[in-house]
Steps between C-alpha positions, in 0.01 A plus 500: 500500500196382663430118442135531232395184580324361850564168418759325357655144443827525646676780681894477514602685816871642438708612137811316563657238318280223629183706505564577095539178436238335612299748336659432141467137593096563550491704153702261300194198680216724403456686797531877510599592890497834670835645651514755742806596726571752827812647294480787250644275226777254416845507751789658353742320710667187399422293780485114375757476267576132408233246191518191522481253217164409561348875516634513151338199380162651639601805338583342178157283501327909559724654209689739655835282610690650178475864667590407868846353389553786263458762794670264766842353557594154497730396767852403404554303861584565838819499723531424866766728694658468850705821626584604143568209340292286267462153619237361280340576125198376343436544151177569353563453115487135457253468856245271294402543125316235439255500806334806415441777206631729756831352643587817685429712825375846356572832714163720449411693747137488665415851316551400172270148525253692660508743198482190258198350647334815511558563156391138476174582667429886308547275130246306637263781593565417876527816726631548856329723774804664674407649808250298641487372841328192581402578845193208565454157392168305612474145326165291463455184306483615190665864518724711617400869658811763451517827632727706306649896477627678277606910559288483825211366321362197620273208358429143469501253257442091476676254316529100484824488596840686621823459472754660759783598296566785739853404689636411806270740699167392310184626561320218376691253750448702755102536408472155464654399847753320328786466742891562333747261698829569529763712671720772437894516432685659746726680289469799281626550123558788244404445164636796203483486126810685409742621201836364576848665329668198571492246191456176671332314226149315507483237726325539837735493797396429854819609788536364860723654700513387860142610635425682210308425154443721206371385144535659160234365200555665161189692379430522134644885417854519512759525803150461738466289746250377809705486811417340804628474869454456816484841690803573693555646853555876399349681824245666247136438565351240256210689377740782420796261289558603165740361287849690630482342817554210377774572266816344659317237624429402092840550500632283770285249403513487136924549543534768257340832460186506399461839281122634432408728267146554531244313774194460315290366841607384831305375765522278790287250647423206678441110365226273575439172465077424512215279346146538541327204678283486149485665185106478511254592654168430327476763253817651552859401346830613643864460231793648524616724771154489671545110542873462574813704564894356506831622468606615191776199476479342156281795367199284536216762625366648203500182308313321696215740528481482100491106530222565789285716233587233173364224778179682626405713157383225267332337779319795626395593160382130421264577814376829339479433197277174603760255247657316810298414844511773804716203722801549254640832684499274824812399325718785487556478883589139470765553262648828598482510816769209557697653230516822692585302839798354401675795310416662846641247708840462175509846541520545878779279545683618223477824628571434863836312376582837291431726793629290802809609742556162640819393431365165365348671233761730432736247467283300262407814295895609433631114474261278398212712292754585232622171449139350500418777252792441224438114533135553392575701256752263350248205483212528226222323700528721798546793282115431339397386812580868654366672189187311542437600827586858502337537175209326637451273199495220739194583689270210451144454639485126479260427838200778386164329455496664088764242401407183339818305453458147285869444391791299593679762407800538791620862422242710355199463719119696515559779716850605332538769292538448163879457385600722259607301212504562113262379239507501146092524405444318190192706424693788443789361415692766779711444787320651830532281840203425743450790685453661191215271449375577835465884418116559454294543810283198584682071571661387209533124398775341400512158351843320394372194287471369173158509412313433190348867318076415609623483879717824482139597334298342786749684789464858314125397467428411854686862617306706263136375561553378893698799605405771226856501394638606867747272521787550264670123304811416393607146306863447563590157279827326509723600315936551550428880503306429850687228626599749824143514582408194474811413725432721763148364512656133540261418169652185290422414189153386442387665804278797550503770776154756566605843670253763619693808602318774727486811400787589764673296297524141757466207397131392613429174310729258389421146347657220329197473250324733346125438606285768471227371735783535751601842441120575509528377843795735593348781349134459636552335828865633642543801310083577540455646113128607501407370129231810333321420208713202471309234239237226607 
């Protein structure tokens, strides 16, 4: 399917996970994108398997949260084994249930959160152009040129702005001249999605065994599982593997046999570890895959390329849309790119320690790793403190230029993303918690005070006429039925707290007083709202 229009707004460049995304970001901001892709449609194979907490809470805030965890797998916990034997065990069921609606690491595979956002995108009238080939880019000031193909017939298009969704091997890096730093591991690995015979329950298991290392995640249907290893010695050629060569080295290195009933896709490959020296390039936009590549260690990739798309797509279609100044997509770079520098740089070591042979690190990984691992998991605070990382709940953006922070407030600061914490809302008399509030597309304000009815009147007032209603409002008084709120916000009695949440849902504002000349100031001077029609 030919492309009808020559010009369009935005063009995604690439279907997967982060490409879908950050087009159901645009069409939940106003902005309907086009998305094309060089495939013939959606993968069938697993790939990515592991959502995070925070992919779910973006998934929640879209609607479509409730289905993932249906279709997926929530994992039970993990063990750690050294030449058969288990040395340490992490639980997942009591991980950390009150930091987050979503206290869990959920197995669901690439395929089937492709297939969601899609189905995300067709409700919303939002098609993608499979087999189209982006094969020029030309950027000006103001547009973007794009030579495309689709079954051998070729033709251009413009648009205001693209995003390279399209992978590690992206076309619209390597248009742009963006450079992709990085190296190479030396070793190779096989990845299969299998049906086992054995029963060996639901938690995922990861095997050393002198040089060896082989993994086993549970996938949602029963008795399947991802498995993972380095690839053995076997005298076969490496392009030619397939999974019975490696057999009885699963064997050895798991210490029992490893029985498979079906393979359902095997494959092996190499690992990188790679950033892009920017993610922009005038016009042009680079998330996901296309801006940074890592081991799979702490099942990190695909989630961040969602949180890449939830950062740029409300800020990109502010721009369009002509609601927030052009100089607010300056900011996704600023905040991701850091964000994508350390996981690279946590990732790399952690994988290097997994992977060495030097005897150092042997010794630490069979002595000391197991023992490090059941003490954490025996201590609450450390517990959280690794659920909020992996889950990447903790990810703060607390030095970008769109934060305006005004309290003394020494835990929750602008920049953070907003805790997850429950609310009774006296309006409707329900119990919902604030990211519930913070569901609607657009910022949403928050204020914790006890304030007389005409100023509640004057706050709703000043949204509706100033900001034609764009900006959703919440009152949150006092009262014992939000005493963990106003706790967590350090807010004592008599006090008052103002809280502007993004529509990524970070903090952005925060203020001991609620001043609405102030949060004018945020909104028109840091944020950059363009005011239409607003009053005289």
């Amino acid at each position: 399917m030919v492309i009808g229009e020559k010009h369009v707004k935005v063009l995604v460049v690439g279907a997967g996970p982060s490409g879908l995304m950050m087009a159901a970001q645009l069409l939940r901001n106003g902005v309907m994108p086009i998305v094309i892709d060089s495939r013939n449609g959606p993968t069938d194979q697993s790939k990515a398997l592991a959502v995070q907490a925070r992919t779910l809470e973006i998934y929640r805030q879209m609607g479509i949260a409730d289905r993932a965890i249906k279709d997926g797998k929530i994992a039970a916990g993990v063990s750690l084994n050294f030449e058969g034997s288990t040395k340490a065990k992490a639980d997942f069921s009591d991980i950390s249930t009150d930091q987050t609606a979503f206290p869990y690491i959920l197995l669901f595979q690439q395929s089937k959160n492709e297939r969601l956002l899609l189905d995300y995108l067709t409700q919303n009238t939002c098609p993608v152009y499979w087999a189209t080939t982006l094969i020029s880019l030309k950027q000006s000031d103001d547009t973007v040129s794009l030579g495309l193909e689709h079954n051998d017939t070729q033709y251009t298009i413009t648009a205001d702005w693209v995003i390279g969704a399209d992978g590690a091997h992206s076309t619209v890096r390597r248009l742009a001249n963006i450079n992709f730093n990085g190296d190479t591991y030396p070793n190779k690995f096989y990845l299969a999605d299998v049906e086992l015979g054995n029963e060996i329950g639901d938690n995922a298991q990861i095997h050393i065994a002198g040089k060896d290392l082989a993994a086993l995640f549970p996938l949602p249907e029963k008795n399947n599982f991802r498995v993972i290893g380095n690839v053995p010695h076997t005298g076969t050629n490496e392009e030619e593997l397939q999974l019975g060569d490696i057999l009885s080295h699963l064997d050895r290195t798991m210490g029992w046999p490893v029985n498979i009933n079906r393979a359902k896709w095997f494959t092996v490959y190499k690992l990188h570890h790679r950033m892009a020296e920017k993610f922009r390039d005038r016009r042009c936009f680079l998330i996901g895959d296309a801006a940074h590549i890592h081991s799979p260690v702490g099942g990190q990739g695909m989630n961040t390329g969602l949180q890449d798309a939830n950062n740029l797509g409300w800020k990109l279609a502010g721009a369009v849309t002509g609601a927030i100044n052009t100089s607010i997509v300056s900011t996704y770079q600023d905040e991701r790119q850091p964000v994508a520098r350390e996981l690279l740089n946590t990732t790399d070591r952690a994988f290097n320690l997994i992977t060495s042979q030097n005897w150092l690190a042997r010794g630490f990984k069979k002595w000391i790793m197991p023992r490090l691992i059941n003490f954490i998991w025996r201590q609450d605070k450390l517990r959280k403190l690794f659920f909020k990382t992996i889950s990447q709940t903790g990810i703060s953006y607390r030095d970008s230029r769109i934060n305006l922070n005004l309290s003394q407030s020494l835990y929750i600061r602008a920049g953070d993303r907003l805790p997850y914490l429950p609310v009774y809302d006296e309006k409707t008399q329900e119990e919902t918690d604030l990211h519930a509030w913070c569901s609607k597309p657009g910022f949403t304000v928050i204020v914790m005070a006890k304030l007389k009815e005409i100023d509640v009147f004057t706050l709703a007032q000043w949204i509706t006429l100033k900001y034609n209603g764009g900006i959703n409002l919440f009152y949150l008084p006092p009262s014992p039925k939000n005493l963990a709120v106003y706790n967590a916000f350090e807010i004592k009695k008599g006090q008052r707290k103002a809280v502007i949440v993004r529509p990524d849902m970070h903090i952005g504002y925060l203020n001991d007083a609620v001043d609405i000349d102030m949060m004018d100031n945020y909104l028109l001077n840091v944020v950059g709202f363009e005011l239409h029609n607003s009053p005289s």
